[in-house]
Every structure is written in C-alpha cells, then in structure tokens.
N, C-alpha and C positions, 0 to 999 in steps of 0.2 A: 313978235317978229313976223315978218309977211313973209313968205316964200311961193305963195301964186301955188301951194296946194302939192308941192313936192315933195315934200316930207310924207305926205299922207300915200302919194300913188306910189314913191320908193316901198314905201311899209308896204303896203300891198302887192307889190312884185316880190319884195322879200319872202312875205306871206306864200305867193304861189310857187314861186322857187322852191319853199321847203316841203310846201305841198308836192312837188313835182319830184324832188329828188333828194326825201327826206330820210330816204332808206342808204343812199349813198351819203349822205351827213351824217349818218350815225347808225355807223354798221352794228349789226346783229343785235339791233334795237329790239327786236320781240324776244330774245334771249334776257336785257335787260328790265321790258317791261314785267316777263315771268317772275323774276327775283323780286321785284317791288311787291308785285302781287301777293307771293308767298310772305313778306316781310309783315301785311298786312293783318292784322287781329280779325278774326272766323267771328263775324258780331253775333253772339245769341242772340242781342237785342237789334232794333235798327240802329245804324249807325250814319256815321258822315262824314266823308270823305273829301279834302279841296283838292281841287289839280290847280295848280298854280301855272301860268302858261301853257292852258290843258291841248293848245292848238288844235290840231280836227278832231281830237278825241278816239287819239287811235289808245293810250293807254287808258282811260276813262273807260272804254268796252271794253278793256281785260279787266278792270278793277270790275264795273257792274255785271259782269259774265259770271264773275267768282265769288263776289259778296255781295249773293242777292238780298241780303235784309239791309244794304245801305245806299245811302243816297247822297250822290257825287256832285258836287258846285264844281262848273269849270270856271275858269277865269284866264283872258286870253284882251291885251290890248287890241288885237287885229278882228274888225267886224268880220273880215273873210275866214279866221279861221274858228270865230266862232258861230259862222253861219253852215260852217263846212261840219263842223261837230255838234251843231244841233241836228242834224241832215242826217248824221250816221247813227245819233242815238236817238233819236226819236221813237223808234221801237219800244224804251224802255220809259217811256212815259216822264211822270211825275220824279222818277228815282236820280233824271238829268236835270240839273236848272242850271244856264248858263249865266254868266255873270259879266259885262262888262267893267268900267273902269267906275262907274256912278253904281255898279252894286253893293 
C-alpha cells in the first residue's frame, strides 16, 4: 500500500507525543514500574530480561538499576523511541542491547 510515507511520520509523532507527555498517559507510572521491578527474580546468576515495547527505556533503567547480574533486550517498533532508550542506557553498556523488528 503506498501512503507517500505517512504511516511512518504519524508513528513518529505518536512516538514523541508519548515521549512528551507519557507521564500524563499513564499516571504514577514510576509507582507501577517499582511493582514490576519487585515482581522480578534477585538473579544469583546473570540473567535476561525482554521489555517488549521497551519505548525510551524509562522501565529498562529500573529493571538494570535493581538487577545488576541481568541483561535487558528492548524491543520497540519506533527507531525514535529506540534511539531515545539507547541514549539513556548507554551508561550500562553491554547489559542494553536493543532490538528492532528484524532482531
């Protein structure tokens, strides 16, 4: 289907819209991210972790903050918002690897 590229720059406004006011779309979201966190297995060993729709990786840094023996794949159809959450984890090296749709 041709649409001269619309679908793609809609996604990406959609993208920075949630980047922009993702806190009003989903009130006392760091309240929810803690509970996940906690829900999470303490890995003795390394472990691995998928964020499925990991968008900028705001829960991806609560998950690598709290279980530092494991190693998080994001996965996120929008290049912006996995360019936005490689940008914020980067600090954590190796322990981020992000995933497109071809991962």
């Amino acid at each position: 289907m041709w649409d001269n590229g619309i679908t793609a720059r809609l996604d990406e406004q959609v993208s920075q819209d949630f980047i922009d006011y993702g806190r009003y779309f989903v009130p006392e979201r760091e309240h929810q991210w803690r509970i996940m966190v906690d829900l999470l297995p303490r890995f003795d060993q390394p472990g691995v972790v998928i964020d499925l729709c990991c968008g900028e990786g705001l829960l991806a840094q609560a998950i690598l903050e709290q279980r530092p023996r494991c190693t998080l794949y994001g996965l996120d159809g929008s290049s912006q918002m996995l360019r936005r959450a490689q940008e914020r984890l980067a600090k954590y090296g190796e322990r981020f690897r992000q995933c497109n749709s071809t991962c």
